[in-house]
Backbone bond lengths (Angstrom), bond angles and torsions (degrees), N, CA, C in turn:
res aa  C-N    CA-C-N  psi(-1)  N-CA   C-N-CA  omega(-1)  CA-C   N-CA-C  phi
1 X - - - 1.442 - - 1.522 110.10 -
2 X 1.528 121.59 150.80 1.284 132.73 178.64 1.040 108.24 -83.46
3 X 1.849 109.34 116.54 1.746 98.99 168.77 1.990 137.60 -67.89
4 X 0.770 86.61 137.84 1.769 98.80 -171.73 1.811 85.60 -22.72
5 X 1.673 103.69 167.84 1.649 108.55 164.98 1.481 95.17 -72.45
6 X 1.632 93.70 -179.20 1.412 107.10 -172.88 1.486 110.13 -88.28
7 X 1.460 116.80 142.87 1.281 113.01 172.94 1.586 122.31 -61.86
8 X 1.541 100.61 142.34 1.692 94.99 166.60 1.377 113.70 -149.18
9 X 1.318 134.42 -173.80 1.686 124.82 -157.66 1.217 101.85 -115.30
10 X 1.457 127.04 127.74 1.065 138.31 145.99 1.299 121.52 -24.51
11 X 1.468 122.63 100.66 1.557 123.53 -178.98 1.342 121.39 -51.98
12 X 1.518 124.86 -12.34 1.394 131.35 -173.59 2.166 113.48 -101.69
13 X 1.303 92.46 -53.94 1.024 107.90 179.27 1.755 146.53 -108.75
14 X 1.885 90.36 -13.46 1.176 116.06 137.17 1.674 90.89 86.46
15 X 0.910 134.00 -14.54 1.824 142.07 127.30 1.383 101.74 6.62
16 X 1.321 128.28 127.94 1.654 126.40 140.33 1.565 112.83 -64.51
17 X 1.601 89.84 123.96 1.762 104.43 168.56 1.724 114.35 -119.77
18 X 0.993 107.63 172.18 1.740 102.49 149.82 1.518 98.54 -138.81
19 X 1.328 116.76 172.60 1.505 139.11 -173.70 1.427 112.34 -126.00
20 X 1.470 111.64 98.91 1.161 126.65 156.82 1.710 136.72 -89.44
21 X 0.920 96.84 154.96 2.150 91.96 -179.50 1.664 104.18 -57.07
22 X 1.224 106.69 125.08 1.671 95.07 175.90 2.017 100.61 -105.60
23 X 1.091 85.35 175.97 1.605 94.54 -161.48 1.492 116.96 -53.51
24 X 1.627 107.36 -11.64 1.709 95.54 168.01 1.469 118.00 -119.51
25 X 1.244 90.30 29.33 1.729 116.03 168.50 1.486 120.54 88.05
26 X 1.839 112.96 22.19 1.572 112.77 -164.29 1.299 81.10 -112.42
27 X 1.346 90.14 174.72 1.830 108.86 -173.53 1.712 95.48 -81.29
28 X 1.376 106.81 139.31 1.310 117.49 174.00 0.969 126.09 -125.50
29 X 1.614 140.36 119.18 1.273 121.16 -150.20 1.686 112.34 -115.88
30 X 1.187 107.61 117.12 1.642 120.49 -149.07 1.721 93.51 -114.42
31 X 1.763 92.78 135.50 2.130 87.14 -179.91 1.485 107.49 -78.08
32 X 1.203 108.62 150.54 1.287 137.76 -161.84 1.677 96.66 -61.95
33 X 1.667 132.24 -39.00 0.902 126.03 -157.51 1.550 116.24 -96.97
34 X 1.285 150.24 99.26 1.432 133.62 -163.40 1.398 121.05 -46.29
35 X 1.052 134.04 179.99 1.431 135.48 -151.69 1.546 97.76 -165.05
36 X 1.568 99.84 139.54 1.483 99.78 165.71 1.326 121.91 -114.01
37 X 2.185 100.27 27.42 1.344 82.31 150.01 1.801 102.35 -133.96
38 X 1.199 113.34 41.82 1.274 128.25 -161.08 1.866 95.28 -75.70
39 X 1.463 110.77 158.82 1.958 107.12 166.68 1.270 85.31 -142.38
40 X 1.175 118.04 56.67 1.659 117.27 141.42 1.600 120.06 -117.04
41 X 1.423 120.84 140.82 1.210 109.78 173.65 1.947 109.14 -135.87
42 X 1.133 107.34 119.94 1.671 105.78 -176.62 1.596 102.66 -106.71
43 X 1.711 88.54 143.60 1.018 131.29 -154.69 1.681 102.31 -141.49
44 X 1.707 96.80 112.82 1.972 112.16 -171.75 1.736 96.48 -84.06
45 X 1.167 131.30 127.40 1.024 141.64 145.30 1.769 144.14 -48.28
46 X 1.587 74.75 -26.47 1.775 95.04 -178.54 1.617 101.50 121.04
47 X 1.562 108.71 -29.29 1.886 108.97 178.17 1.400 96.55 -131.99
48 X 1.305 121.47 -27.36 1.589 113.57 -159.36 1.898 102.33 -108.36
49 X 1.244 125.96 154.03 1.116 121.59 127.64 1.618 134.31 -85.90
50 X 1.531 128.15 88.37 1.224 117.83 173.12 1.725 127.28 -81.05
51 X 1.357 94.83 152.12 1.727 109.19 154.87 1.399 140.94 -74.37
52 X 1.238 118.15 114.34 1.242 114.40 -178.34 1.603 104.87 -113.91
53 X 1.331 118.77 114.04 1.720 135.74 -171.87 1.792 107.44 -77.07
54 X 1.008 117.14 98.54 1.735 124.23 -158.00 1.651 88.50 -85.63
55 X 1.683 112.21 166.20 1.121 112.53 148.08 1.564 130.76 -108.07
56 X 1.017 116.62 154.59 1.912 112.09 -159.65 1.543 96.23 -35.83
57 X 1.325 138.81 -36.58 1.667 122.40 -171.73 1.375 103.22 -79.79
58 X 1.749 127.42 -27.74 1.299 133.80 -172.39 1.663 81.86 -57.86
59 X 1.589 101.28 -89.36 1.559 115.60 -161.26 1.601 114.40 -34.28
60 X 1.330 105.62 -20.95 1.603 81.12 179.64 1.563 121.16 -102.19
61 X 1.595 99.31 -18.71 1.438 101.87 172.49 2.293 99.64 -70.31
62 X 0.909 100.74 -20.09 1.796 89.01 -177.22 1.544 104.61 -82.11
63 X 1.059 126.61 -29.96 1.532 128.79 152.04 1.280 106.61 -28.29
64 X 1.465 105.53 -87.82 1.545 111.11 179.93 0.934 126.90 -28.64
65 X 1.793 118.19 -49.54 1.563 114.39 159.80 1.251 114.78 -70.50
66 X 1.001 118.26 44.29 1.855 120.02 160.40 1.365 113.55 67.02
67 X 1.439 114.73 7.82 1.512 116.77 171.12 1.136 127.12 -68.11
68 X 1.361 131.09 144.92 1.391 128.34 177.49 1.655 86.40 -92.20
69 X 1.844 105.78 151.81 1.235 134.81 178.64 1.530 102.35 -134.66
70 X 1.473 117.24 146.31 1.363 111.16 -159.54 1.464 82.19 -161.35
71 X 1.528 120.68 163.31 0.982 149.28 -128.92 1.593 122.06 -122.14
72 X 1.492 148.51 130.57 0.932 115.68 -164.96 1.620 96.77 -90.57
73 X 1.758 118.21 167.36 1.188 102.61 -179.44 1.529 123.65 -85.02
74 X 1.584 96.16 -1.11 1.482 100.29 173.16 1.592 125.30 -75.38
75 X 1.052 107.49 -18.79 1.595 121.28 159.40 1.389 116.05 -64.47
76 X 1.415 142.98 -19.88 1.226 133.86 -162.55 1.510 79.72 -137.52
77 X 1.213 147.87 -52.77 1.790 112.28 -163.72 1.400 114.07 -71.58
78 X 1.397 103.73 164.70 1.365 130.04 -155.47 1.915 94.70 -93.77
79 X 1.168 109.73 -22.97 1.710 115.77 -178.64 1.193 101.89 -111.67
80 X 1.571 136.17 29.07 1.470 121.62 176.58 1.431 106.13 -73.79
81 X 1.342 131.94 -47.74 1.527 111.36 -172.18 1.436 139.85 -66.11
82 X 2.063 100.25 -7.07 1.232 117.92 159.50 1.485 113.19 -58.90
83 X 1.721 116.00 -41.45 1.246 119.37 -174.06 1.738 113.52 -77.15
84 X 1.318 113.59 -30.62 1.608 120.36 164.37 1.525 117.55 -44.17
85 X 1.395 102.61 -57.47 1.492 115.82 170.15 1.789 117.80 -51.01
86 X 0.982 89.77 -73.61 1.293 81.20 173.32 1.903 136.13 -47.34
87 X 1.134 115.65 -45.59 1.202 143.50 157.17 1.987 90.29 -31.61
88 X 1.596 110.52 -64.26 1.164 112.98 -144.86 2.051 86.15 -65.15
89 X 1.197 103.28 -70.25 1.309 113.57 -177.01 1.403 98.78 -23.12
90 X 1.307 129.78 -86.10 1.659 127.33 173.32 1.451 100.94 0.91
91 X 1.559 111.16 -73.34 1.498 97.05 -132.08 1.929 74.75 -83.82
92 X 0.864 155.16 11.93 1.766 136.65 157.35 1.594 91.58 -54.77
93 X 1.501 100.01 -77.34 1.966 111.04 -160.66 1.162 77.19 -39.99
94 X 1.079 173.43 -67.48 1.727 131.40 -98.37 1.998 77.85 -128.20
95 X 1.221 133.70 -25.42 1.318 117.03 162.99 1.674 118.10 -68.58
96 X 0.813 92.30 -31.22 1.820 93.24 178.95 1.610 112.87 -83.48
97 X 0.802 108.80 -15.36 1.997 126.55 168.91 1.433 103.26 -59.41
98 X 1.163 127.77 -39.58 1.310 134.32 -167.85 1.228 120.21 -96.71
């Protein structure tokens, strides 16, 4: 089996995360520890670890199949809407670029 990415710290809150591909191909930063009430499920490609965003009947039937479900980290840090913001601002500059 492929080991998970490597852990690294949340610049805000200082939390262990890792960063996986999220479903529209940006880095997504998911807690390191699974959750049983998490609707994420990653999935190695062969180079990538991706995210797949379940819905509460997805996530719990993949439980059942013995899947770990894990969490995004924007749900649990205490500085995520600093990081929303920012994110948001980004994608203006890069609309007004064009």
């Amino acid at each position: 089996m492929t080991p998970l990415p490597r852990a690294a710290r949340c610049r805000s809150c200082s939390e262990p995360i890792m960063f996986v591909t999220g479903p529209k191909g940006t880095h997504l930063p998911v807690e390191v520890r699974p959750s049983a009430s998490g609707n994420i499920v990653l999935a190695h490609d062969g180079k990538h670890w991706n995210a797949g965003v379940l819905t509460p009947g997805q996530a719990a039937g993949a439980r059942a199949d013995g899947q770990n479900t894990y969490l995004s980290h924007f749900a649990t840090c205490r500085a995520a809407e600093a990081h929303r913001k920012r994110a948001q601002r980004a994608a203006i500059r890069s609309r007004s670029k064009r």
